[in-house]
C-alpha positions as CSV (number, residue, x, y, z in Angstrom):
1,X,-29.3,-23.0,-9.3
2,X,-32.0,-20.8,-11.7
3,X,-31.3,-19.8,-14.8
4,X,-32.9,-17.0,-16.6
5,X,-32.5,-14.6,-19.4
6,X,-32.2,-11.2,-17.8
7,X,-28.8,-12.4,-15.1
8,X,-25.9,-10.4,-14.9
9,X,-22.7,-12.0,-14.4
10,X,-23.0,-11.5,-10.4
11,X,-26.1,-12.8,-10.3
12,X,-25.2,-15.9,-12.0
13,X,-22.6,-15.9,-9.8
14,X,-24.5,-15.8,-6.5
15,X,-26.8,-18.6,-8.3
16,X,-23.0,-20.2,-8.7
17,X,-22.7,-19.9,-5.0
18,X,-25.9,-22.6,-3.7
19,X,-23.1,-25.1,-5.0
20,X,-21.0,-26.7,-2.2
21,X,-17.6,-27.5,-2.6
22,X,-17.6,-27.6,-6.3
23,X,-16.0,-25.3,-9.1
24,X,-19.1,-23.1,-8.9
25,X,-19.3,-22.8,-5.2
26,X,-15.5,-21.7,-5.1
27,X,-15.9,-19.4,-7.7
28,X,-18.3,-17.2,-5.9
29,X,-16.8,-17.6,-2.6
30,X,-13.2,-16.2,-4.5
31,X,-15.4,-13.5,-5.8
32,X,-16.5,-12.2,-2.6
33,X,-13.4,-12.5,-1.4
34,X,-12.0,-11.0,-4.4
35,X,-14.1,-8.1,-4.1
36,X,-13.5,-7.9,0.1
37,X,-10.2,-7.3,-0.4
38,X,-10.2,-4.6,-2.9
39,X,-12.4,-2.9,-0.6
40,X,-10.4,-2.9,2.2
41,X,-8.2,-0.4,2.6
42,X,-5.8,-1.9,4.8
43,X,-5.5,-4.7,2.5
44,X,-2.8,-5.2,-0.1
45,X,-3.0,-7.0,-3.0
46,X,-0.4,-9.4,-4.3
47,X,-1.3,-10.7,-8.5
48,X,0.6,-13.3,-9.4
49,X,0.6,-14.7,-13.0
50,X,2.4,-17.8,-14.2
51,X,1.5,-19.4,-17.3
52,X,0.7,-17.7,-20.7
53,X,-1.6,-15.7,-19.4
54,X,-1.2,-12.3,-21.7
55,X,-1.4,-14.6,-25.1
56,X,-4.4,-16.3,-23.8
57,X,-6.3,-13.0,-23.5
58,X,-6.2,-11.5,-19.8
59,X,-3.7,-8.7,-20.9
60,X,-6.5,-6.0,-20.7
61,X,-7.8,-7.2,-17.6
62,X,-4.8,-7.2,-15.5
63,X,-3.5,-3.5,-16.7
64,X,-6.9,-2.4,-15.9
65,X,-7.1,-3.9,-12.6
66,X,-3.4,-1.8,-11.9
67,X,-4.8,1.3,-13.7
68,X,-8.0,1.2,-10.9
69,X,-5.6,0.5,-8.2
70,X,-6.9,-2.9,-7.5
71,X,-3.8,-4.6,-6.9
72,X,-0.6,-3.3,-5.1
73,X,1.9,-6.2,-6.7
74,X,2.6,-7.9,-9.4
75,X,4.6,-10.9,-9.6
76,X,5.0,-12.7,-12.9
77,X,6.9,-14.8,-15.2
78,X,9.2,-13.5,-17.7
79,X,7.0,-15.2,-20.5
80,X,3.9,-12.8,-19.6
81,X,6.6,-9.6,-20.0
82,X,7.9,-10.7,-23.1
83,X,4.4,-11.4,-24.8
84,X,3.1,-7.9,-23.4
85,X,6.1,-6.3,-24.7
86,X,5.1,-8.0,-28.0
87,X,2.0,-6.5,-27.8
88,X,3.3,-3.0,-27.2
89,X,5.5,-3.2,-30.2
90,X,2.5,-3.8,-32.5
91,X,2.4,-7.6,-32.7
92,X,-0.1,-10.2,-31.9
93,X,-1.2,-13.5,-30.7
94,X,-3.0,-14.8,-33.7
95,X,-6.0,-17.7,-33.6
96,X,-6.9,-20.1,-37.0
97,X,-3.5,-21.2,-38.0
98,X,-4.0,-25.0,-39.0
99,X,-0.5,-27.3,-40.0
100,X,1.4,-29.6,-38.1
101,X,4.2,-28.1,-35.9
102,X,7.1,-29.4,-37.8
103,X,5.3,-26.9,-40.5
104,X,4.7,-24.3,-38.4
105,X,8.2,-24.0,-37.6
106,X,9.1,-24.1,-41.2
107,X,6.6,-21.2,-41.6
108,X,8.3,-19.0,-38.6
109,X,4.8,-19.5,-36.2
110,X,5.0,-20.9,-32.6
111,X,2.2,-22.4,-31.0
112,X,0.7,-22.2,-27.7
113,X,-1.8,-24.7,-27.3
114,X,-4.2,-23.1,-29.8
115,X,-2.7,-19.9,-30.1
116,X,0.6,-18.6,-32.6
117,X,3.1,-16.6,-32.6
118,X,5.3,-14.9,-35.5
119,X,9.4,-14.7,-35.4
120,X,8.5,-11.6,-37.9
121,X,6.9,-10.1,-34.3
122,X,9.9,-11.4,-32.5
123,X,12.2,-10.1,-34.6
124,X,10.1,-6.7,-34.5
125,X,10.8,-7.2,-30.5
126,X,14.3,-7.9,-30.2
127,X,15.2,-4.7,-32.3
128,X,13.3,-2.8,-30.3
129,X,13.9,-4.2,-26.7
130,X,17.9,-3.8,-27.8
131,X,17.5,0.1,-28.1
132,X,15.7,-0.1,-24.5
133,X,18.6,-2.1,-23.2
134,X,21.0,0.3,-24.4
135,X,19.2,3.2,-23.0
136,X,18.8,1.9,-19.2
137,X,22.4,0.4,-19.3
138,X,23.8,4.1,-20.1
139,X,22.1,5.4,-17.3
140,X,22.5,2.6,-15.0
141,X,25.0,-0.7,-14.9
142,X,23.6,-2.6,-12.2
143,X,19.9,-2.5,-11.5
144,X,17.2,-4.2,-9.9
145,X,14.7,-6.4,-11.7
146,X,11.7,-4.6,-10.4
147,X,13.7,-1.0,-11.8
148,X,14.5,-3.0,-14.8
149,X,11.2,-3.3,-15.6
150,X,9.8,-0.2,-14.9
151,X,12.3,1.3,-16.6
152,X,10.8,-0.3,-19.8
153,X,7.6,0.6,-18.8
154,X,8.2,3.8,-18.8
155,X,10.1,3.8,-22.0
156,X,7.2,2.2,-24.3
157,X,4.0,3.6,-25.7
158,X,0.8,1.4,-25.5
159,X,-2.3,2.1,-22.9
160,X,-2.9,-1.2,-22.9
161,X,0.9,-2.6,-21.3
162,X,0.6,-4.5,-18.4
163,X,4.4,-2.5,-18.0
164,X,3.2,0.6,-19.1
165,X,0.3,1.1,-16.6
166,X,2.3,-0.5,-13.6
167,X,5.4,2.3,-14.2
168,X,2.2,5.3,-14.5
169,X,0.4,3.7,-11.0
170,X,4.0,3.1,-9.6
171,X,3.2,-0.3,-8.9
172,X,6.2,-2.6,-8.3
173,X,6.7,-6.0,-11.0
174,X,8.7,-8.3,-9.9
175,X,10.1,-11.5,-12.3
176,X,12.3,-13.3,-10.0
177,X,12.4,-15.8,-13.0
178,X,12.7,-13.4,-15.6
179,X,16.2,-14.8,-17.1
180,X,13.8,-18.2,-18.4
181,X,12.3,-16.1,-21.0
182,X,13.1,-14.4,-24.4
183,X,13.5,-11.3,-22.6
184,X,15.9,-12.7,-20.8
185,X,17.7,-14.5,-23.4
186,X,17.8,-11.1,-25.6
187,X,19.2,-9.5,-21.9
188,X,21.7,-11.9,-22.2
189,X,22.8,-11.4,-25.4
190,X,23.6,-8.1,-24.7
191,X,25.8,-8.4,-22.1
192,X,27.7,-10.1,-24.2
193,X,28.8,-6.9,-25.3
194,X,27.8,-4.5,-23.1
195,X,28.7,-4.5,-19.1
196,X,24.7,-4.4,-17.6
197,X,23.9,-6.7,-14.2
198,X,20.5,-7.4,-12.7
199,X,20.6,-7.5,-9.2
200,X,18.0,-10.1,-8.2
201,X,18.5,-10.0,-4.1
202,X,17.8,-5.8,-4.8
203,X,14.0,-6.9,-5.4
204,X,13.7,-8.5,-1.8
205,X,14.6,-5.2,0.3
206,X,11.7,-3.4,-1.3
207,X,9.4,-6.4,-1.3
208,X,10.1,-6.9,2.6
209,X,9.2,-3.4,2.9
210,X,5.9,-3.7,1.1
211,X,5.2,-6.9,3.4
212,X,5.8,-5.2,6.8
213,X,4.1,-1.9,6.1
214,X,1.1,-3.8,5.0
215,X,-1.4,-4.7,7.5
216,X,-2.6,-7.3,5.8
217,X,-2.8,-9.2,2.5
218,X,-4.1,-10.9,-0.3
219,X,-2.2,-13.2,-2.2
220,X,-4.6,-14.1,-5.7
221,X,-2.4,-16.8,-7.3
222,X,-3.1,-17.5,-11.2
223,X,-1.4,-20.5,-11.9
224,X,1.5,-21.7,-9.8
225,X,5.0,-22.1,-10.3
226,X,7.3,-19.6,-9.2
227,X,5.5,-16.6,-9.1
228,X,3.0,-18.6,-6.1
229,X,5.8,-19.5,-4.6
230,X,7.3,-15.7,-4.4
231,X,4.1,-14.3,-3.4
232,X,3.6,-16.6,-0.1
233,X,7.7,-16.9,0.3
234,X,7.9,-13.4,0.3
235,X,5.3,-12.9,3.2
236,X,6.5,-15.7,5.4
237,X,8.4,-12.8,6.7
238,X,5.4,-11.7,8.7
239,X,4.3,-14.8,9.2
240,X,1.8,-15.5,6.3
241,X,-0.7,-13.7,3.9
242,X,-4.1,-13.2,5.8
243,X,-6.3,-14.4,2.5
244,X,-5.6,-16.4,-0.9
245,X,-7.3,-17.1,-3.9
246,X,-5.6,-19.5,-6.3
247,X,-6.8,-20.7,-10.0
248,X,-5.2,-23.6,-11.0
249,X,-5.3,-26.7,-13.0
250,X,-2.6,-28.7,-11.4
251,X,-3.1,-31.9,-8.8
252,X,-1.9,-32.2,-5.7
253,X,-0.9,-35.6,-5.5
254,X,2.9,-35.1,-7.0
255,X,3.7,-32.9,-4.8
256,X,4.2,-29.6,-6.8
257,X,3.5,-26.5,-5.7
258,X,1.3,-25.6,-8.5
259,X,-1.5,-28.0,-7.3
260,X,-0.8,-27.9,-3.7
261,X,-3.8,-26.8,-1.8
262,X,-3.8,-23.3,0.0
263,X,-4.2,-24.9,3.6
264,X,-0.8,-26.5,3.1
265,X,1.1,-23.2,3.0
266,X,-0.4,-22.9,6.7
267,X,2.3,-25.3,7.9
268,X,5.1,-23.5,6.3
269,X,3.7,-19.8,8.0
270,X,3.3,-18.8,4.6
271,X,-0.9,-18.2,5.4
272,X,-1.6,-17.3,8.7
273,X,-3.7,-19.5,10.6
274,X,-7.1,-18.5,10.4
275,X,-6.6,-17.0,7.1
276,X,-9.3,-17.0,4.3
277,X,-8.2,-19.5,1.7
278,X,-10.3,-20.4,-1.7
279,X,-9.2,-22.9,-4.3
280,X,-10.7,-22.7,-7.9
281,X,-9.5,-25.7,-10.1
282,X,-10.0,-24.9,-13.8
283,X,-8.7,-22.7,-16.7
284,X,-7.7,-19.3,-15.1
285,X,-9.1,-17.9,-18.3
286,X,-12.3,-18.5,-18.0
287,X,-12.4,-18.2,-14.2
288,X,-10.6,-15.1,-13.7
289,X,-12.7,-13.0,-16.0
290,X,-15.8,-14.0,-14.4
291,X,-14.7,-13.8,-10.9
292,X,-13.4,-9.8,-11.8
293,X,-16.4,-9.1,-13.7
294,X,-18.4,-10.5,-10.4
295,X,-16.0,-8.3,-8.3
296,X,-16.2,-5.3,-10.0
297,X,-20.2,-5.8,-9.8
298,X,-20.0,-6.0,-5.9
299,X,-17.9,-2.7,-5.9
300,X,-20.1,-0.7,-7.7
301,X,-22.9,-1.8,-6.1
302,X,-21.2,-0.4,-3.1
303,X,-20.3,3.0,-4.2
């Protein structure tokens, strides 16, 4: 690889891409295909996002990837919703906070690895994700979680939302594991008083539909967990996606799903045979930006 002053992040990337089967020869072999599949028309693109990945600072990047129409659907944990809707309703994931946790807790913060969080902006949330609640029940008693959810989006007011853009693009979010998170618990509590249902099985019919009307698609996996799992799951109804990028920092030896390798999906049907498949191991938030920034770069060179 060379080095110089004057690179942009593609080129960097293409220097990235002499490397074998390391991280850096990965990375630009995602990017490409990254960038191939946004192109292509007949392509859809499935985003999946497990992990903190709104506190640790890819919020922007994925609403603007759905504001530009570069991915089709999104399929997160209820953790990522919950700290976007935290966002949205003015609060933040704040850096510098030094104590031990047992203080921390005393002091109202959370921590997530090196990140915090404030009850006073959870409190701020659960106030105002009751009046949502109470607004979508009265029009509706059982729902959908993929309706659910843009039914919020279209009910809050930040640009920025990961919710918000997906409702104005009409792209479909879908939490199959949204009840493990403090949206869910707060969803909970209110049915404690108020008759409201999520139908969960309701998400598949549309998501089968999306799957069979696409000609092909492009699972990019951040992080593993459930989300990977409904992403390829889901399109083991035609047999497999036909390309997949995954990010991820977990090993494969255990067993998990998280660090199993793409080729392994080929013997469930969930990746067609023949499909293009690219691991990345490392931190999705360092890879992920470059690999979009190198994307985007491809694109535009294009136009």
């Amino acid at each position: 690889m060379e080095i110089n002053g004057n690179m942009s992040v593609l080129d960097l990337i293409e220097e990235m891409g002499k490397s074998g089967v390391f991280g850096a020869g990965r990375l630009a072999r995602a990017t490409h295909l990254l960038a191939e599949s946004i192109k292509d028309e007949e392509t859809a693109i499935f985003l999946s996002i497990a992990g903190p990945l709104v506190p640790g600072g890819l919020r922007k990047i994925i609403s603007d990837l759905i504001n530009d129409r570069f991915v089709d659907v999104l399929i997160t944990s209820g953790a990522n919703i919950t700290h976007d809707l935290v966002e949205s309703f003015g609060g933040e994931h704040y850096r510098e906070i030094k104590a031990e946790d047992e203080k921390l807790c005393e002091q109202g913060i959370g921590r997530i690895g090196d990140l915090y969080t404030r009850s006073s902006d959870f409190e701020v949330f659960e106030r105002e994700i009751a009046k949502i609640l109470a607004e979508i029940a009265r029009k509706k008693k059982i729902i959908s979680i993929r309706e659910f959810l843009f039914e919020i989006g279209n009910m809050i007011d930040d640009e920025d939302s990961i919710l918000k853009t997906a409702a104005q693009r009409g792209v479909p979010i879908y939490a199959p594991g949204l009840i493990d998170s403090m949206l869910g618990l707060q969803l909970w509590m209110f049915t404690q008083s108020e008759e409201f249902y999520l139908d969960a099985i309701g998400d598949m019919h549309e998501l089968s539909d999306i799957v069979f009307s696409s000609k092909k698609v492009t699972a990019v996996m951040l992080g593993g967990g459930l989300p990977k799992h409904y992403a390829l799951a889901s399109n083991l109804l035609k047999g497999g996606i036909d390309a997949g990028i995954q990010v991820t920092m977990d090993r494969s030896e255990t067993g998990s799903l998280s660090g199993a390798p793409l080729e392994e999906a080929k013997s469930w049907a969930k990746a067609k045979a023949g499909s293009s498949l690219v691991t990345v191991v490392g931190d999705v938030s360092i890879i992920f930006p470059l690999m979009v920034a190198g994307a985007r770069e491809i694109i535009n060179k294009e136009k």
